[in-house]
N, C-alpha and C positions, 0 to 999 in steps of 0.2 A: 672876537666879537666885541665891538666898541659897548660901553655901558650904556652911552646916551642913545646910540643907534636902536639898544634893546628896549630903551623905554620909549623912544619912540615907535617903534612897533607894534609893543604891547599898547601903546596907546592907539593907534591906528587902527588895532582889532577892537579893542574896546567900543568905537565910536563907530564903525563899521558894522561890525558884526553883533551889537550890542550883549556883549559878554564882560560880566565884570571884569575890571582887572586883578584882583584875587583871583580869580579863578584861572587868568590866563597865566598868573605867575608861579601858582601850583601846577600847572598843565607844565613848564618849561621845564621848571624845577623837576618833575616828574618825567619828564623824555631826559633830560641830562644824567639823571640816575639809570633809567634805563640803559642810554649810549656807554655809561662809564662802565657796567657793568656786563654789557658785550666785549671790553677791552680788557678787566681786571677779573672776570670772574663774576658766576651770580654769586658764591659762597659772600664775597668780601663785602663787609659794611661800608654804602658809601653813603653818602649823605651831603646833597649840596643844598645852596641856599643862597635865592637872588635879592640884594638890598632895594628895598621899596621905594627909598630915593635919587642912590646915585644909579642903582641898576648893576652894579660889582657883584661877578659871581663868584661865590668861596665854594667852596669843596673839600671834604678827607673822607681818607682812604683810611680803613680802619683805625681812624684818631688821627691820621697825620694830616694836617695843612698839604693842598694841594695848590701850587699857582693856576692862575687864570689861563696863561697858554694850554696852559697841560691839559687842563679840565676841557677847555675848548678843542684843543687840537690833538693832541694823541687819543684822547676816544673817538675822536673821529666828529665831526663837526656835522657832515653830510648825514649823516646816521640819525645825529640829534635833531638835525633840522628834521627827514620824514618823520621819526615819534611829534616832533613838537607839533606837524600841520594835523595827525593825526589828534595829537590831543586836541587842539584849537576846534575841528570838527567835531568832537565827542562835544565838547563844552560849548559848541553854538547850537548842535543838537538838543545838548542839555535845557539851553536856556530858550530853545524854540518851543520845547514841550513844555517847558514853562509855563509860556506865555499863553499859549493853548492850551493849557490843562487850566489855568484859572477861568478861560472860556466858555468853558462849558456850559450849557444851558444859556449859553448869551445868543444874540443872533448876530450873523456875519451876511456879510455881501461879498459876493466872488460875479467873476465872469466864466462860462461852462467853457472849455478849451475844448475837450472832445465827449461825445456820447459816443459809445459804443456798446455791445449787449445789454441796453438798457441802464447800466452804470455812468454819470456823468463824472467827468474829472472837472473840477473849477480852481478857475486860478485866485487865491489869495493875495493880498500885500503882500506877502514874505514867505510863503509856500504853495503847494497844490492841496487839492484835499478834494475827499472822495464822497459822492453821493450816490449812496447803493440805490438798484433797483427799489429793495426791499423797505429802504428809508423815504422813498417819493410818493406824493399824492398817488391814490389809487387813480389811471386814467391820467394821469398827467406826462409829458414827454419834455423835454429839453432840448437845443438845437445849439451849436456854435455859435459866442459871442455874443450867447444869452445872460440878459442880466440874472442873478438869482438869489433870494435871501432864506436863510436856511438858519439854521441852531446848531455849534457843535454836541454832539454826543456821543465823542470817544477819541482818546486822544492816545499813544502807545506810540513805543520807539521800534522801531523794526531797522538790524542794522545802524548805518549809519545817518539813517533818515528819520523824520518824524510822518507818521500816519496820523492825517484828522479825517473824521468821518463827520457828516454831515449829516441832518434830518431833516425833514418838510412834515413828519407824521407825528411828532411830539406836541405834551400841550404845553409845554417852552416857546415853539415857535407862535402861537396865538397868543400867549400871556404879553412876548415880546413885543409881536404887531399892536397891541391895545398897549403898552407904555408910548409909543410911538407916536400913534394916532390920539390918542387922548391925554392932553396936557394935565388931566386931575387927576388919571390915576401916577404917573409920574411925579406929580406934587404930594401925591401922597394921602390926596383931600377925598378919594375913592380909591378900596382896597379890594381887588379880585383876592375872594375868599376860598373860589372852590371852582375847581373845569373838571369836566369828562368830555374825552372827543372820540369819536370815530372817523379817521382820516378820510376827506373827499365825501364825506355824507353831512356829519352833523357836530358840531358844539356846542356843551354847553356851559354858559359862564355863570356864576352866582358872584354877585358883587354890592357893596355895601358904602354907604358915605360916612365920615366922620362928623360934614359940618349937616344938619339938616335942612338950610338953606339949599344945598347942592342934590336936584334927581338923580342918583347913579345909574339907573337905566338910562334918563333922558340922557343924560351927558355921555353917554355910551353911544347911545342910537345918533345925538348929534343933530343938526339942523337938516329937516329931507332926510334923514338917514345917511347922510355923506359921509361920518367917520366910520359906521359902521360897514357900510359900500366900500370903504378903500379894502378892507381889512377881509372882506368875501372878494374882493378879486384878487388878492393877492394867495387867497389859499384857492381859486380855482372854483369859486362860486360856491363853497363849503356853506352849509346851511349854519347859524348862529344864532341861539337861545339867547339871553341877555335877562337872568334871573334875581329877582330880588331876596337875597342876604337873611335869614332870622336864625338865632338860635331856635327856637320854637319847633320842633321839629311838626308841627301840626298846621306850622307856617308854609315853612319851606316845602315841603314836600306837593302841596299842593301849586307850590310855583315853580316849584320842578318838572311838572308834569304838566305844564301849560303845553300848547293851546285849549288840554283837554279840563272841562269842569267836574271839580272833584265835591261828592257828596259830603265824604266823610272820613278820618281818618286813624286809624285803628292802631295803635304803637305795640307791640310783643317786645317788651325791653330783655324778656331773658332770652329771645331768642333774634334778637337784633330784626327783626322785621316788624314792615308795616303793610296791615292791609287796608288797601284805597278801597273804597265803595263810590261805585259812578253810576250812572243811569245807564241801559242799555245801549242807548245811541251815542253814548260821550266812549264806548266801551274801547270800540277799534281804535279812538284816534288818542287814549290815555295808553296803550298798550303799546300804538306806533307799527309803522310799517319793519314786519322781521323783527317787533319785541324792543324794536330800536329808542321808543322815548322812553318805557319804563326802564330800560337797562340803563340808559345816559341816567336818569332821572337816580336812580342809585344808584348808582357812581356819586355823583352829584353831593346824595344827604349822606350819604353812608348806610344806608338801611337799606335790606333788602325790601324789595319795596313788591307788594302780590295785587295785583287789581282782578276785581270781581264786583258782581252787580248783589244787590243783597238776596235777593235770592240765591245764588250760589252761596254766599256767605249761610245761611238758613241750611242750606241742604249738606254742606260742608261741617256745619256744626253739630246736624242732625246724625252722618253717618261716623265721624268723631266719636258723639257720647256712647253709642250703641257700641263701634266697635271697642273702645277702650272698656267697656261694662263689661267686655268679654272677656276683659284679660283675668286669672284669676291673681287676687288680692288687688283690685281695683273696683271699689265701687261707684253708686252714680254720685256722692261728692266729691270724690275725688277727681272725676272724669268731667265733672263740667267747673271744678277747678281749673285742670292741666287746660279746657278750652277756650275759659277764661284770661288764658295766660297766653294764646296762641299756638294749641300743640294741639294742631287737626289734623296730624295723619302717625302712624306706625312709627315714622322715617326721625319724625321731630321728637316722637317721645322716644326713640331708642338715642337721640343725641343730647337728655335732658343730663343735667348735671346731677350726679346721687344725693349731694346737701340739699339741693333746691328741693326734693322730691319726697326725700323723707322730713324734712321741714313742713310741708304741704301735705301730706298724708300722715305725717304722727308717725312714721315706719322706723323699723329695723334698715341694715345696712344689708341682710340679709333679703329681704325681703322685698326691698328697693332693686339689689341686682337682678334676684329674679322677674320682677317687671320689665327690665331693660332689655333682661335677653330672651323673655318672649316677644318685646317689641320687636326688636330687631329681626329676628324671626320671621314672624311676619310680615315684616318693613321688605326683608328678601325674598318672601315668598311673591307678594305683589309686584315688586319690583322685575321677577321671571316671568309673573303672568302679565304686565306689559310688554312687557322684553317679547313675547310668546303673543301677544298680539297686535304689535308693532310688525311682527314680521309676517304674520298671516297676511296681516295689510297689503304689506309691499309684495308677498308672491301674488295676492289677489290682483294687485296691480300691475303688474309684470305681466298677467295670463289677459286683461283688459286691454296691456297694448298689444302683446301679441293676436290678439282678436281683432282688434279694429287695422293692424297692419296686411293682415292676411283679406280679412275683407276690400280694403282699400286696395291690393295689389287682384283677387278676382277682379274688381271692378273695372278695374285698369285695362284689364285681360280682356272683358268684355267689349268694354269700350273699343278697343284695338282691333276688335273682329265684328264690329258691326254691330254687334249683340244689344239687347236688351234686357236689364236684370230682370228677371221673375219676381213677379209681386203676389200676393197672395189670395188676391182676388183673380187672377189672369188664368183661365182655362187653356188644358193644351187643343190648339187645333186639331178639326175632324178630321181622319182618317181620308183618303181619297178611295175611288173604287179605282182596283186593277182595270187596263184596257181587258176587252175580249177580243180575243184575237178572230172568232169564230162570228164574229158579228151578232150572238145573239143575247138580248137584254135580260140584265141582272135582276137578280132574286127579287120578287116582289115588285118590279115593274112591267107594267103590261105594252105591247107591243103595239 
């Protein structure tokens, strides 16, 4: 094996395959030790080593200086050569997941090679990579020679190969699309603070400016809406909140919950939650279709977030103080303490923390648990009797359709034979008289 011929090769994989050439010089060095050692034994120390400049390969055999022919050609050359393509694949392997694992959460553009079960395969620069069902817009499909941009989110060696997985359903992929589309948040001059998404329905962004000359909504939404427009058809007409930024949580939460107007708003710090108060008619559309704005909308602040109109609030506070008065060694300052704090049902005070509680009631530690585990208690007992009438519910309902199925299939019946449903008003028709065979006229007619 000429010295020069070897660095040039290793330099050709280098520049080809982009693999260090370190790496490809241990990879050689390491098939050589292999090959020597199907020739001399594994027991025997061998130990070779390629010069970084001129490319000369040394070798010994348990401490003895080995010549270059020997090394090259009595272990066998052909041997070394498959370990060597062997290694150079492990190590473009290596340096594939590399480059893909720094990736992650960036966005990539591929073209889809094939769809099948729903699964799309897309071809990369320098690989394939896989875009599960489970990872794609809800209702979205993909077709050959489709363009597509995607986020990696998972990257593992399988084999000889590298596996990249791809996603559309991450809030990666929308952070990416708004670098993209808006040159301020890539300058750095507007900073996405906070997303919650639900893939193919809704996201929400909270975003904020450094300089105060700059609207970070406006410059979101864009002239006519046109950046924010690219960014919803690129997720499939994904609906897109575009919320403004406060520490404040008295701020934010109420801009979280846009379109809907918030009265007022209520923070429970020990129990991480906040209760919104809205007007009856703001009620539906602060809660969201399927629960869907107040759930994004905490996601969003980080608080669990409860909406109700103040009367529920009122009536909620009312069956609180009463039931907690019931607990014994709770009285009513304690009980409109714990309500003061946000702890309106069984469930919240059996998860109160015991410092908080005997700090706030003056108690023993003793005395304290005992509250907890009558809470709790009856936190499970209510929790059975919904349980217990959630399901009366559904057998009620069950016996409702079966009712209306069965009707609807009489009528059916009816229908098919002519018939007329019986209504409740409708007499049956009068009897007819039998003929008389004898010709003479019936009872009560005269002749």
């Amino acid at each position: 094996m000429n010295p020069q011929e070897l660095l040039r090769i290793i330099d050709s994989i280098h520049r080809e395959k982009n693999i260090d050439k370190e790496v490809v010089f241990k990879a050689i060095e390491s098939a050589l030790v292999s090959a020597a050692k199907k020739h001399y034994g594994e027991e025997e120390l061998i130990d070779v080593t390629i010069d970084r400049k001129d490319g000369a390969i040394r070798a010994t055999l348990n401490g003895t200086q080995l010549d270059q022919d020997e090394t090259v050609g009595r272990i066998g050359a052909q041997t070394a050569k498959q370990v060597i393509i062997q290694k150079v694949r492990e190590a473009e392997r290596d340096a594939l997941y590399d480059e893909y694992d720094r990736e992650i959460g960036q966005l990539v553009t591929g073209i889809v090679q094939r769809y099948e079960n729903g699964t799309a395969t897309v071809s990369l620069p320098n690989c394939e990579a896989i875009l599960p069902r489970s990872e794609q817009i809800p209702g979205e499909t993909h077709h050959p020679n489709e363009r597509v941009r995607a986020t990696v989110c998972e990257v593992r060696k399988v084999g000889s190969r590298v596996k990249v997985i791809l996603s559309r359903i991450r809030t990666h992929l929308v952070a990416r699309l708004f670098e993209q589309e808006i040159p301020e948040i890539a300058d750095g001059v507007i900073e996405i603070k906070a997303m919650a998404r639900e893939p193919g329905y809704r996201t929400k962004v909270s975003v904020s400016s450094s300089d105060q000359r700059v609207d970070c909504v406006g410059a979101c939404v864009g002239v006519r809406g046109n950046r924010i427009k690219n960014i919803v058809d690129e997720l499939a007409g994904e609906r897109i909140d575009i919320v403004r930024w406060s520490d404040d949580m008295q701020v934010l939460i109420p801009n979280a919950l846009q379109p809907a107007e918030v009265d007022e708003v209520i923070l429970c710090a020990m129990l991480g939650r906040a209760i919104v108060l809205v007007r009856e008619d703001q009620l539906s559309l602060a809660i969201g279709r399927r629960g869907q704005n107040v759930r994004l909308g905490s996601k969003l602040c980080g608080w669990d977030i409860e909406i109700m109109t103040r009367e529920e609030l009122d009536e909620q506070i009312e069956r609180a103080i009463g039931g907690f008065c019931s607990i014994e060694g709770v009285d009513a300052g304690l009980a409109e303490k714990l309500v003061g704090e946000g702890f309106l049902s069984y469930d919240d005070l059996s998860i109160i923390e015991p410092d908080a509680l005997m700090e706030m009631g003056g108690m023993t530690e003793e005395q304290v648990n005992a509250i907890v585990e009558q809470a709790e208690s009856r936190a499970q007992e209510a929790e059975a009797a919904a349980a217990e009438e959630r399901r009366r519910q559904r057998e009620q309902q069950r016996i409702d359709t079966a009712t209306a199925q069965i009707e609807a299939q009489e009528a059916a019946e009816r229908a098919a034979a002519g018939e007329s449903a019986p209504t409740a008003t409708e007499e049956p028709p009068a009897a007819e008289a039998a003929p008389n065979p004898e010709g003479d006229a019936p009872d009560g007619a005269s002749s």
